[in-house]
C-alpha positions in Angstrom: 0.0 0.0 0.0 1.4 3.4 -0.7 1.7 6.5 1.7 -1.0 7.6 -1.0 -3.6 5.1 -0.6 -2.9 5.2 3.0 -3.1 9.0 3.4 -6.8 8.8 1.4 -8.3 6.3 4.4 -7.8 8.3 6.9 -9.8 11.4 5.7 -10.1 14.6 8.1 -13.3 16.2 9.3 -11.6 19.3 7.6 -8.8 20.7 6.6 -6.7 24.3 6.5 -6.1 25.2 2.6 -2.6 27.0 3.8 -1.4 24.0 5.7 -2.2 21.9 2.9 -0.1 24.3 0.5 2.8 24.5 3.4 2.4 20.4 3.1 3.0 20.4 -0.8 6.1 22.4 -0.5 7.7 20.5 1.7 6.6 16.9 0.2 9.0 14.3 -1.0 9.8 13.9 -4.2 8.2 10.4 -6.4 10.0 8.0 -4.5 10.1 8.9 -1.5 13.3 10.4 -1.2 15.5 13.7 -0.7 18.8 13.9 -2.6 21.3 15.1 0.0 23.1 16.7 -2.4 20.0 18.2 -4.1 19.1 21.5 -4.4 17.3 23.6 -1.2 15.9 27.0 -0.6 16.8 29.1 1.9 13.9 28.6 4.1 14.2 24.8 3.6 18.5 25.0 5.0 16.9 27.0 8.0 13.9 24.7 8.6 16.7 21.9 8.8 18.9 23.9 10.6 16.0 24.3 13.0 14.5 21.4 13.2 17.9 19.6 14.3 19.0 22.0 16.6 16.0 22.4 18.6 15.0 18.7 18.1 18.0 17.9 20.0 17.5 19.1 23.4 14.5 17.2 23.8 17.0 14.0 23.8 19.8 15.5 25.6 18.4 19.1 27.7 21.8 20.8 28.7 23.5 23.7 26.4 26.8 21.3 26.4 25.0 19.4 23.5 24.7 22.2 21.5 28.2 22.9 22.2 29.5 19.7 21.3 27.1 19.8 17.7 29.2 23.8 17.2 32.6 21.8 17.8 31.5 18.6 15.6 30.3 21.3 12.6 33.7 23.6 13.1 35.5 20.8 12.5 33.7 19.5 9.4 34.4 22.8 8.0 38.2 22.5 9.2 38.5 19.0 7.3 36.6 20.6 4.1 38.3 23.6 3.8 42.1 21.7 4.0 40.9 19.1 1.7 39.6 21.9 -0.6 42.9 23.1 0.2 45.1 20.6 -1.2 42.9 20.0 -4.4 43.9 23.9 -4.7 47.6 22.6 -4.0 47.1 19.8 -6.7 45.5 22.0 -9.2 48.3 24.2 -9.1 46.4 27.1 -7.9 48.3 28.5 -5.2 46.6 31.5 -4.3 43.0 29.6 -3.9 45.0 27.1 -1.7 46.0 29.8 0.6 42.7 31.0 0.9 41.3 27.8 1.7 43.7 27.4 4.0 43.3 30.5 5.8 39.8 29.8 6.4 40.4 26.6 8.1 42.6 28.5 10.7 39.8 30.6 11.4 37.4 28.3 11.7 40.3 26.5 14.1 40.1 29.6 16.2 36.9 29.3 16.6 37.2 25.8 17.9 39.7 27.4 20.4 37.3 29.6 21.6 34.5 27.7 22.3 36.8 25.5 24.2 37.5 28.3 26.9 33.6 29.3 27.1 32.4 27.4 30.0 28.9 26.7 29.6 27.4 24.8 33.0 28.6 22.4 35.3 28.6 19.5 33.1 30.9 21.2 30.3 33.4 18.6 29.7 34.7 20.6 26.8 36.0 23.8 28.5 39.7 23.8 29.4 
């Protein structure tokens, strides 16, 4: 049975048109599936963004998580930007490198920062 068919036996009393419209927009694709690589809106990043970052504390309610998901993301962007980096480096394009480069010490920085911001008790992250 498809979501479809399932979807149509369970019919509501009523229905808001503007929900319905909000529903559309955000509804899979045929298939049933969202290409991670695919292309997203602004609103749709931020709704992720969202979603994930307030969805979390109702798993794990202390600020420390959301510190540990800002260290976890820095770092992603620290391993991007080297390996962009060296492709630069590869490429023969030294100025790009650099750039690339200099980004990732940034973003190291801010690693270093958050690691001196104590955030509560339970804050094993803070030096």
């Amino acid at each position: 049975m498809s979501l479809i068919s399932k979807t149509l036996t369970a019919i509501p009393n009523s229905f808001n048109p503007k929900e319905l419209e909000r529903m559309l927009e955000n509804a899979l694709p045929e298939g049933g599936t969202v290409d991670p690589n695919g292309d997203f809106s602004e609103e749709q990043i931020i709704e992720f963004a969202d979603k994930y970052v307030s969805g979390v504390l109702q798993e794990c309610n202390t600020p420390v998580v959301h510190k540990a998901m800002i260290v976890n993301i820095v770092n992603n962007f620290i391993r991007w930007h080297v390996t962009m980096a060296e492709k630069m480096l590869d490429d023969g394009e030294m100025q790009s490198a650099a750039a690339w480069q200099r980004d990732a010490g940034k973003f190291q920085a801010i690693v270093n920062i958050l690691l001196t911001i104590n955030v509560g008790d339970d804050d094993f992250m803070t030096e």
